[in-house]
C-alpha positions as CSV (number, residue, x, y, z in Angstrom):
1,X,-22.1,-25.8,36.3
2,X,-19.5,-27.0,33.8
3,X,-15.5,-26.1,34.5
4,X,-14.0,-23.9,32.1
5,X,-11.6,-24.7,30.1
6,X,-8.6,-22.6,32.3
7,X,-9.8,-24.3,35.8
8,X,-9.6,-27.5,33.7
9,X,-6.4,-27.0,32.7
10,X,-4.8,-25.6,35.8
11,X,-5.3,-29.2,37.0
12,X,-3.2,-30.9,34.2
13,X,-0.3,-31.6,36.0
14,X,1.7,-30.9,32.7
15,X,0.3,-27.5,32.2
16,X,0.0,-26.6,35.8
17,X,3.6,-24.4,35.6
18,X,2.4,-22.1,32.9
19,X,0.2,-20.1,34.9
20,X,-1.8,-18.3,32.2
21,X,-0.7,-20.0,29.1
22,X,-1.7,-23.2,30.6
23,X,-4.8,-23.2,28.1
24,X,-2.5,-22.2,25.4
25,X,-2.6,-24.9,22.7
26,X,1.3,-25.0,22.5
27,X,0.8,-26.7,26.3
28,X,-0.4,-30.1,24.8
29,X,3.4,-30.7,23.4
30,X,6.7,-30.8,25.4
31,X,8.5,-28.4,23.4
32,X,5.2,-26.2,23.3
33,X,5.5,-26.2,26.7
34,X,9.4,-25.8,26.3
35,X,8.8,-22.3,24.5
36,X,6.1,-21.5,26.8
37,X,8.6,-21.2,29.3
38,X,11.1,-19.2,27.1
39,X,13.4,-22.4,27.0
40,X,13.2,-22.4,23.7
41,X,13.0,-19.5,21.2
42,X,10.2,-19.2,18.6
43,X,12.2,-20.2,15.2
44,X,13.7,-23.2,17.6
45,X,9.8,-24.1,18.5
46,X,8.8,-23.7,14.3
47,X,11.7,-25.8,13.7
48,X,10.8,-28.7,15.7
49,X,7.0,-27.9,14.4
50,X,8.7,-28.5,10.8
51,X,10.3,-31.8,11.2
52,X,8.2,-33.3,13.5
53,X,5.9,-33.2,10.0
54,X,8.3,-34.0,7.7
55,X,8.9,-36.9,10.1
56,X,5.4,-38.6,10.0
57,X,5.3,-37.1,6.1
58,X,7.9,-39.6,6.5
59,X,6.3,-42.7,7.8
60,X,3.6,-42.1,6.0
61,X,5.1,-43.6,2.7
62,X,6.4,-46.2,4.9
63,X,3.0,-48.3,4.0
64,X,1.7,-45.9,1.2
65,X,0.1,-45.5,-1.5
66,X,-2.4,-48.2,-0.9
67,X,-3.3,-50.1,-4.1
68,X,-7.0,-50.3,-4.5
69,X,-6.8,-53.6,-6.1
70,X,-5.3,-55.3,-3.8
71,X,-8.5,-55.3,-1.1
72,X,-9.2,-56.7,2.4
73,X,-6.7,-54.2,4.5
74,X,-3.6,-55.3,2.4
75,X,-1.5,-52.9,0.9
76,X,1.6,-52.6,-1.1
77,X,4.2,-50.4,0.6
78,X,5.7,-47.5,-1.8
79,X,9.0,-48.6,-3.0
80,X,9.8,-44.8,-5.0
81,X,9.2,-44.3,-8.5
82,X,12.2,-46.0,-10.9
83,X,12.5,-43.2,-13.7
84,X,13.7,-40.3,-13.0
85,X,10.8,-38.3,-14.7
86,X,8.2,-40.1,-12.8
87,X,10.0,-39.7,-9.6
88,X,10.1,-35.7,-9.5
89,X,6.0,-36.0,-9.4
90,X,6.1,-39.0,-6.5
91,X,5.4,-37.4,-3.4
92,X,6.1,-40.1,-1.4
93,X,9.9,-40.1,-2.5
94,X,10.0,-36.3,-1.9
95,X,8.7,-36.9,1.6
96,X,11.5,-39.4,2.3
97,X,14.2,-37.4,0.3
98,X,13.3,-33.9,2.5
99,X,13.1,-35.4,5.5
100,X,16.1,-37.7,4.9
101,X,18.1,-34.0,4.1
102,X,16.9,-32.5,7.7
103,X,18.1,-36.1,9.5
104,X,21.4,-35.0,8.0
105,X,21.5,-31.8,9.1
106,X,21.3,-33.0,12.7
107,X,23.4,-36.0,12.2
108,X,25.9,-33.3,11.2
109,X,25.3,-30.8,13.7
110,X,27.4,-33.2,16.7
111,X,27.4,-36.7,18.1
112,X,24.1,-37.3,20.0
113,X,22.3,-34.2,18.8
114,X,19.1,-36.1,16.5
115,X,18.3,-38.5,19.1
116,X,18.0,-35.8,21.7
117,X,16.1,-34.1,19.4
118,X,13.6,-37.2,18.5
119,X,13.2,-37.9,22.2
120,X,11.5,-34.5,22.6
121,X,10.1,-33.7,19.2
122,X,8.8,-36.9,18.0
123,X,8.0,-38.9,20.8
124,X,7.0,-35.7,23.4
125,X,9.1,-37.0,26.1
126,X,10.9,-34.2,28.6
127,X,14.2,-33.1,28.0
128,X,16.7,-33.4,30.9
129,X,18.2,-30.0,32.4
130,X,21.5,-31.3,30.9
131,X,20.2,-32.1,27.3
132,X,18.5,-28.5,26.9
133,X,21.9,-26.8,25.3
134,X,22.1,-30.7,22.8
135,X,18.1,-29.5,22.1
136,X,18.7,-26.1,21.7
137,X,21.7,-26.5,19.1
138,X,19.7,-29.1,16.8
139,X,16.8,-27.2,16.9
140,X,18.9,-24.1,15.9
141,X,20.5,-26.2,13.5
142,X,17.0,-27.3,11.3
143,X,15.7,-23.7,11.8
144,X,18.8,-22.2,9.9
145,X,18.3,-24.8,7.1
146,X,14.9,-24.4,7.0
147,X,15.6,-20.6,6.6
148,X,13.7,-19.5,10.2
149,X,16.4,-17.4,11.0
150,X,18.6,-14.5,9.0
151,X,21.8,-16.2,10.0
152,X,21.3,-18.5,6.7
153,X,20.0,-15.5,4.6
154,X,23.2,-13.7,5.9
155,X,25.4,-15.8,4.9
156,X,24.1,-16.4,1.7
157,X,24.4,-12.2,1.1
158,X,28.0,-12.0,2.1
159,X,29.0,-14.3,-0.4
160,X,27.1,-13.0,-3.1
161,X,28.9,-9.3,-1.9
162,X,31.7,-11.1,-1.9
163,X,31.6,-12.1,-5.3
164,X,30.5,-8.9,-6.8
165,X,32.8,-7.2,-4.9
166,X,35.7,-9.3,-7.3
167,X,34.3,-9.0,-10.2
């Protein structure tokens, strides 16, 4: 008789504190598992979701676009477009320039905030008991500027009843 998929996974020793969302999809990641567990809110969860995509968008232009005429495995990395006109169509320097601008955003948010971050994002490692609030306000951070939450959208309204309110 074959094991189902929930006795399978209440094995994992990863996904054995989840209880019923161990066979939850979200499980297979650390921060999945982080907003699982409520340690992390939903728009935090996206947020990570978000720029751990921009991030391999990202390295994928690292050694991209192959050129087919160049041929047995060699490629030429993409080095952006030079004019400006071509460049607004190149999506490998709109990769690099949107994921540069979230980098920024945690670079900016405090000291030590983006590694913590990459640690548990990118390369799916735990995050220590006393890194959670670092996590927690990066991830906060990217999900205001990627407009997950109505803090940004609220801000953006007060000024603009601000300025109708002088005029």
């Amino acid at each position: 008789m074959a094991e189902s998929p929930r006795e399978r996974a209440a094995h994992m020793p990863h996904r054995r504190a989840l209880g019923e969302h161990a066979v939850d999809p979200a499980a297979e990641s650390e921060l999945g598992r982080m907003r699982l567990r409520g340690e992390v809110t939903e728009p935090e969860a996206t947020a990570g979701e978000v720029y751990a995509r921009m991030w391999r968008g990202y390295v994928a232009t690292l050694d991209s676009p192959r050129d087919a005429g160049v041929g047995h495995g060699h490629s030429e990395a993409c080095v952006g477009c030079p004019a400006p006109l071509t460049r607004k169509f190149c999506i490998c320097d709109l990769r690099k320039r949107i994921y540069a601008e979230a980098s920024r955003v945690l670079v900016a948010t405090g000291r030590g905030v983006a590694p913590v971050v990459h640690a548990v994002v990118i390369l799916d490692r735990q995050c220590g008991f006393s890194d959670l609030p670092t996590l927690k306000l990066g991830l906060s951070a990217l999900a205001s500027h990627f407009g997950l939450t109505n803090q940004r959208n609220r801000s953006r309204n007060a000024q603009s009843a601000k300025s109708v309110a002088a005029t």
